[in-house]
Every structure is written in C-alpha cells, then in structure tokens.
C-alpha positions as CSV (number, residue, x, y, z in Angstrom):
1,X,47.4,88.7,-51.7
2,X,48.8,87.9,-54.8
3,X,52.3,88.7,-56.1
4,X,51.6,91.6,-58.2
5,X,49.5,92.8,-55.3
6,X,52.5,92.5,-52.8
7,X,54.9,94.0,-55.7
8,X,52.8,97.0,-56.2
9,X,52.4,97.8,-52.8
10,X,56.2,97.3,-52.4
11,X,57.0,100.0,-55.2
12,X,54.3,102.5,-54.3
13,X,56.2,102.3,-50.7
14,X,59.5,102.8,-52.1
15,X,59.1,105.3,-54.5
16,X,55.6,107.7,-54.2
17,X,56.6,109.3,-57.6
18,X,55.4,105.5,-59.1
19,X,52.2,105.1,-57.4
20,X,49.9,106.7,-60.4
21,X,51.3,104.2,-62.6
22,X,50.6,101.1,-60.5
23,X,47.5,101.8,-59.4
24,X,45.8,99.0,-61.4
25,X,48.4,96.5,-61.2
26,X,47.2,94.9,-58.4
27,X,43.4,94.5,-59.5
28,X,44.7,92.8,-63.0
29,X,46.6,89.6,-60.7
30,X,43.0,88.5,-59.4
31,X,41.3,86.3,-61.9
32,X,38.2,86.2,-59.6
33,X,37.4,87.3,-56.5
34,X,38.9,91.1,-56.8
35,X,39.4,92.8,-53.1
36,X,37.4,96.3,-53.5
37,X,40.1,98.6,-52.5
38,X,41.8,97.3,-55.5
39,X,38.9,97.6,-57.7
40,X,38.3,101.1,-56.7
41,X,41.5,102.3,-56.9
42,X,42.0,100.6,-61.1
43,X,38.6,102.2,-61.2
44,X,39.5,105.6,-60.4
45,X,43.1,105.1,-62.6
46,X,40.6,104.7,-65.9
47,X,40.3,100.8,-66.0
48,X,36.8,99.0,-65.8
49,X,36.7,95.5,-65.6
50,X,36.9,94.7,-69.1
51,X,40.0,96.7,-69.5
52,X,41.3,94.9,-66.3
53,X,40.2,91.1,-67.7
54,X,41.8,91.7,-71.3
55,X,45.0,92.9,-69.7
56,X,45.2,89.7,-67.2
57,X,44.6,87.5,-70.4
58,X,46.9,89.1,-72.5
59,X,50.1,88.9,-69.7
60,X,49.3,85.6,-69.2
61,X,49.5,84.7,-72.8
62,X,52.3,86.6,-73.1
63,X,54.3,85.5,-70.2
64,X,53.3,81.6,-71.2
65,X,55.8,82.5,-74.4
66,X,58.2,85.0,-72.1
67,X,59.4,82.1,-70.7
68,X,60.9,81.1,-73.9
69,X,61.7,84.5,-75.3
70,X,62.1,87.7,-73.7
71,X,59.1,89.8,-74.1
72,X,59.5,92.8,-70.9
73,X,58.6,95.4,-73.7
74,X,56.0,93.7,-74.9
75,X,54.3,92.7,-70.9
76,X,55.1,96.7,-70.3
77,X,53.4,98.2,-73.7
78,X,50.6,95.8,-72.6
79,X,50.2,97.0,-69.2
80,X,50.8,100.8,-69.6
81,X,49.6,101.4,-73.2
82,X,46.7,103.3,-72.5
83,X,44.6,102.9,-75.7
84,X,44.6,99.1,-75.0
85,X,44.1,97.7,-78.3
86,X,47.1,95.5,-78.3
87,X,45.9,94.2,-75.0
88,X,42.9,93.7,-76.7
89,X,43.9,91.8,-79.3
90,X,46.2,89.8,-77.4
91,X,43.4,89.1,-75.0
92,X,41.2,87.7,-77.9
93,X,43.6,85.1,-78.9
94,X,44.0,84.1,-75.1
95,X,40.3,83.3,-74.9
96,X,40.2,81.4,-78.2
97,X,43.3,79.4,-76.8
98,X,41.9,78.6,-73.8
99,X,38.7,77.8,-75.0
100,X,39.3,75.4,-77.6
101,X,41.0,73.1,-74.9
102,X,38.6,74.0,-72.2
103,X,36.2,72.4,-74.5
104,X,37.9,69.5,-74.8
105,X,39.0,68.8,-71.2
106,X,34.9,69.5,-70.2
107,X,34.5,66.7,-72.2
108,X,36.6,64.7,-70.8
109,X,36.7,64.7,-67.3
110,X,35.7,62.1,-65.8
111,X,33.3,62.6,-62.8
112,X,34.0,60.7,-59.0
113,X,31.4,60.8,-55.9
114,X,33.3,59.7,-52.5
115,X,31.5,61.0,-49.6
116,X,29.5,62.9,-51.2
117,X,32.5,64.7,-52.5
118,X,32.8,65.4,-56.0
119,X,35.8,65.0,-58.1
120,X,36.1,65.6,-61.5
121,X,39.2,64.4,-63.0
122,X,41.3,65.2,-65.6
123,X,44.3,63.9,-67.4
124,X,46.4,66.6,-67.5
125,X,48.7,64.2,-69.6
126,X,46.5,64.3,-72.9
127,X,45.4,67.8,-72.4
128,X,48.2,69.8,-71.9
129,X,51.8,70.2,-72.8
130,X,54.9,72.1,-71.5
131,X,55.2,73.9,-74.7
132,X,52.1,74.5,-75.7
133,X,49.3,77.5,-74.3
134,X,47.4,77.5,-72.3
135,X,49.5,76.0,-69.1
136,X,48.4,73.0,-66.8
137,X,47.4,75.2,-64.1
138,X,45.6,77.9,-66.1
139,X,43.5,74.8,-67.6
140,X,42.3,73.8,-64.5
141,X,41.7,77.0,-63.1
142,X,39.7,78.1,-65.6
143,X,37.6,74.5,-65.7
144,X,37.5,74.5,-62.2
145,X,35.5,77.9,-62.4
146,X,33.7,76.8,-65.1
147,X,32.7,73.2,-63.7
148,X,32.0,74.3,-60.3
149,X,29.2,76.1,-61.1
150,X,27.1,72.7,-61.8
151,X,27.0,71.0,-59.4
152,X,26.5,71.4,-55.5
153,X,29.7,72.0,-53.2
154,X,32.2,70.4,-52.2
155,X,33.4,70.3,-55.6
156,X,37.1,69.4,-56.5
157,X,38.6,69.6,-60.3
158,X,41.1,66.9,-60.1
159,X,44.3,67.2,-62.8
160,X,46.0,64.0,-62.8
161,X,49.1,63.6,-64.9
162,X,52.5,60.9,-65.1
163,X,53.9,62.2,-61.9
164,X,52.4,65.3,-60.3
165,X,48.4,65.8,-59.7
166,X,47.0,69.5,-59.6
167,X,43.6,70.2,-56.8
168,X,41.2,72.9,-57.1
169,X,38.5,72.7,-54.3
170,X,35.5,74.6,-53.8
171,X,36.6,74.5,-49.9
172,X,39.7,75.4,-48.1
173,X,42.5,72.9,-48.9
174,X,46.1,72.4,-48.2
175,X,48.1,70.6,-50.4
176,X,50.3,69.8,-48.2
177,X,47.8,68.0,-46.0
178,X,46.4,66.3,-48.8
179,X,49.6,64.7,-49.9
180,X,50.0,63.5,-46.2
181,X,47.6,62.1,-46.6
182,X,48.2,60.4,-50.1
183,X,51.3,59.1,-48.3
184,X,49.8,57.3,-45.9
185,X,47.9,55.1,-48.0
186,X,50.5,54.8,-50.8
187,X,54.1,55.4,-48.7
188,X,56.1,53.8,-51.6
189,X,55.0,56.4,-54.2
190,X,57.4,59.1,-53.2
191,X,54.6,61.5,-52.6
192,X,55.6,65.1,-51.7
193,X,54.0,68.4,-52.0
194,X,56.2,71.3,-54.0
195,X,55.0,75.4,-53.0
196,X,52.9,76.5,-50.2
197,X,49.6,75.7,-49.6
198,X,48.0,76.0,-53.2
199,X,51.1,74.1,-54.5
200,X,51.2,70.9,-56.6
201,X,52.2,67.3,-55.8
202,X,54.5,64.9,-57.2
203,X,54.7,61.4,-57.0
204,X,57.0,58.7,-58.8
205,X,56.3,58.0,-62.3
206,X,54.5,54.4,-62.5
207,X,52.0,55.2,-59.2
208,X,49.8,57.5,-60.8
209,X,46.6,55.0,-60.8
210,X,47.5,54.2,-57.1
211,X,48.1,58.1,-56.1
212,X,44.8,59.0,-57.8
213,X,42.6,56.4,-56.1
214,X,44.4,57.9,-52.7
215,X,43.8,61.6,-53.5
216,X,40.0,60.6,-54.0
217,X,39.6,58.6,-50.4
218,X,41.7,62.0,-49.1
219,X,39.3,64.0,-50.2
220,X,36.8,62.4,-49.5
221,X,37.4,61.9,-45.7
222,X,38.5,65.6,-45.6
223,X,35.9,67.4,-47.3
224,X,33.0,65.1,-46.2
C-alpha cells in the first residue's frame, strides 16, 4: 500500500462527505502494478489510465520542485482539475525529462553476471543531481522497468553513487539484509541501511568501489 493509498483511505474514514473526491487518489500513487479495486473505483470516478498516468507524472514533476518552492495549489489544480490539460501538459514535460536521461543512463550502465544474477550498474554520481529532475530514485525506477524487460530474471538495476547505492530487483529484497550483508564483507565502510525495506544504503565516502564489489557477491549469493 502506498502512502497516498493509506491517506485516502484515512480521509474517506474520517470524513464520508470527502470520499467522491478521493476516489482516484489512490490508483494515481501506483506507477505499475495497480491493485483492481483501486482501478475500478478511479474508473468509475471518470479517470482511465491515461488520465491516471499523466496525473502521476505531473505530481511528481511537480513535487521534485515543491520541495524548493511551495506549489499545494498547483499539486491540488493538478489533481482535481477535471479538464486535465494542465496535467497534461505538465505530464509531457515529465516524460521528455525523464527520457532524455533515461537515455543516457541505458547507455551507460554497465552490465555484471554473479551467479547467474544480473546487475546492471549505474553511477548515480554522473547521472543525477540533487537539484536537478528527474530524482535518483525515479531514474532508477523507471530504468529498472525499462531494463528488466531484456533480459531473463533475477535482474537487479544497481545505482551506485559517492556514499549511498540504490537496488531494484526483479525478486523480493530487503535492503536491510542486503547491507548486512555488505557489512560483513566490508565492516570498516560504515555500511547502514536508511527506511524500511525498499530503503537506501549509505556507506562512508572513499568505499564506494569496495561496497559495490560487496553488493554484487550479496546479490549474488541471495538471489542465486
């Protein structure tokens, strides 16, 4: 369940008069993957897919540049503006964003086999950037759906950067696990794992090479 999933529910529970208007909410936090209830019920509010995929793209653009400006009016008028050509619009220039550096990260990743695991690592360092869209983990999410697609599972996307390393895996994966495991082969790299289970990990600045070569033999030994 995602957090605009749990929100919804939370508000449709608190105050019935809301429900109508939240009815798609929860269907525009999945990027893939949609549960069906929550498909139905946007359905039935008046949003098709599309409608649901160019408001997700347009809130995260928008939310990207929240974070340095406040834009609630702008995130509402996107969500409840029923014509939907701002979300549109804003949608379009989240897709060429994110496609001119998914482009450029496909092309440089490199591809690892351990165990007949494969990685394909990135360096998050060169292709993203704190201020600029789109974000390291929308990036990697979005070449991690893209990528996985070509080649056979288990498939991990792999974003290595200075001091923290991002996982997608076509399997079930805790971070946290993984990062035990990077700090038993590398214990003076202060490894630790930061959010729940589809968290990140950080490591000191200087041990990247060393905490990338552990990931790998990780993952290999636990997807194998």
């Amino acid at each position: 369940m995602t957090s605009t999933a749990l929100g919804a529910n939370v508000a449709a529970a608190v105050n019935d008069d809301v429900r109508g208007d939240l009815e798609h909410l929860p269907a525009v936090s999945y990027w893939e993957d949609v549960p069906e209830s929550y498909l139905t019920l946007a359905t039935d509010a008046g949003y098709d897919e599309e409608t649901l995929a160019e408001r997700r793209e347009a809130v995260a653009l928008e939310a990207f540049y929240q974070s340095y400006k406040d834009k609630r009016e702008l995130v509402t008028d996107l969500l409840f503006d029923d014509d939907g050509d701002l979300a549109a619009h804003v949608s379009e220039q989240f897709r060429d964003k994110l496609e001119t550096e998914l482009e450029a990260a496909s092309e440089n990743c490199a591809a690892r086999g351990v165990n007949g695991v494969t990685v394909s690592v990135l360096d998050t360092g060169s292709f993203t950037h704190r201020y600029n869209f789109p974000t390291t983990t929308l990036l990697l999410d979005a070449l991690h759906r893209r990528e996985r697609t070509r080649t056979e599972p288990p498939f991990v996307t792999l974003g290595v950067g200075d001091a923290e390393l991002h996982v997608r895996a076509t399997e079930e994966l805790d971070v946290r696990d993984l990062a035990a495991g990077i700090a038993e082969r590398v214990p003076d790299a202060g490894v630790s794992a930061v959010g729940g289970r589809d968290g990140h990990i950080e490591y000191l600045v200087g041990e990247r090479d060393a905490v990338e070569e552990a990931a790998l033999e990780t993952l290999g030994e636990t997807l194998a």
